[in-house]
C-alpha positions as CSV (number, residue, x, y, z in Angstrom):
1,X,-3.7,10.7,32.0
2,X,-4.3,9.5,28.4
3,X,-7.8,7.7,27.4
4,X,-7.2,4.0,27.4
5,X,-9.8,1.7,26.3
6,X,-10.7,-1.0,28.5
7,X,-10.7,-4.8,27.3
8,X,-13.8,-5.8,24.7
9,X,-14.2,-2.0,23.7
10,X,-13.3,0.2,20.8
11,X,-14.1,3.8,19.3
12,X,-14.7,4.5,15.4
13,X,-14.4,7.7,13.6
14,X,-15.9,8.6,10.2
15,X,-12.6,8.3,7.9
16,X,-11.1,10.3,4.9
17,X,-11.3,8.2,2.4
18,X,-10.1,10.5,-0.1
19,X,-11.5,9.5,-3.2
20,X,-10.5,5.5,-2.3
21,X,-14.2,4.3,-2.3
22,X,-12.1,0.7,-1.2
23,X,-11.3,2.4,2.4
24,X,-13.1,2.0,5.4
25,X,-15.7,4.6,6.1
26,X,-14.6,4.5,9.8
27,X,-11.5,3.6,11.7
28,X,-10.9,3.4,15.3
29,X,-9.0,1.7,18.1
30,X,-9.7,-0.3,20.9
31,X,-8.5,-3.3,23.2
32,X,-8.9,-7.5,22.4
33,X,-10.5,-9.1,25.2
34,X,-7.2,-10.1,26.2
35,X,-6.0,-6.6,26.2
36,X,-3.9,-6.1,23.5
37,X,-4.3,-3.1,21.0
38,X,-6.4,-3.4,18.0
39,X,-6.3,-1.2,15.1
40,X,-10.8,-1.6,13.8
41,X,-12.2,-0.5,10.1
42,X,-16.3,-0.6,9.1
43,X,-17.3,0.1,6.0
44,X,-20.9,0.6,5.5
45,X,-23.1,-1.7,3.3
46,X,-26.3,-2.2,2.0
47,X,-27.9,-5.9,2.3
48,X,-31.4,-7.9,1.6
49,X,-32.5,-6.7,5.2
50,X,-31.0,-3.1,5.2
51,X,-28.1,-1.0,5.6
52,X,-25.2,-3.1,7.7
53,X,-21.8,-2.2,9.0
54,X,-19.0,-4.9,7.9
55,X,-16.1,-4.5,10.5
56,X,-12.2,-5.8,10.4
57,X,-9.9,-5.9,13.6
58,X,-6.3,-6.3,13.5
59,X,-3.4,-6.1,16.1
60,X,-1.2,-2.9,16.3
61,X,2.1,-3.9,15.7
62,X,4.9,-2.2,18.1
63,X,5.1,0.9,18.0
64,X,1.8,1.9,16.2
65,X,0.3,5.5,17.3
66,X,-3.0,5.3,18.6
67,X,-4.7,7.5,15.9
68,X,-7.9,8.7,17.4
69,X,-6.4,8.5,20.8
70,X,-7.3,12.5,22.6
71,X,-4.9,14.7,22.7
72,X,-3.1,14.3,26.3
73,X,-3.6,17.8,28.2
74,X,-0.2,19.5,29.5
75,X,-1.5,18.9,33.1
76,X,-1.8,15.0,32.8
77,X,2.1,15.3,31.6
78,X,4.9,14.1,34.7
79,X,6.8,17.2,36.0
80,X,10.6,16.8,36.0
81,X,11.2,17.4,39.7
């Protein structure tokens, strides 16, 4: 079985933001409270009272990969018989 986020949680990876210093410094995904997939970005910032993370959420339109999603394991796969 794949990982699947339950509703009101996300993950976030450290992101390549090759040389774009505009990209988020981590991405992730996750699931809205109402449990539809969100793609999340956080960049990291620096503010009167201290280092902050500023964080974006969008919906995954149909058909979007989950990118950071675990690799499923040839055992969790259906067998065709």
């Amino acid at each position: 079985m794949a990982f699947e986020h339950k509703p009101g949680s996300f993950s976030l990876f450290k992101n390549d933001k090759q040389g774009n210093e505009k990209r988020p410094d981590y991405t992730g995904d996750g699931m809205s409270l109402d449990g539809k997939h969100i793609k999340v970005s956080a960049w990291l910032k620096d503010g009167a009272k201290g280092k902050f993370m500023s964080c974006k959420f969008e919906e995954k339109t149909a058909g979007e990969p989950m990118k950071n999603a675990p690799a499923q394991h040839p055992a969790d796969q259906e067998i065709p018989f």
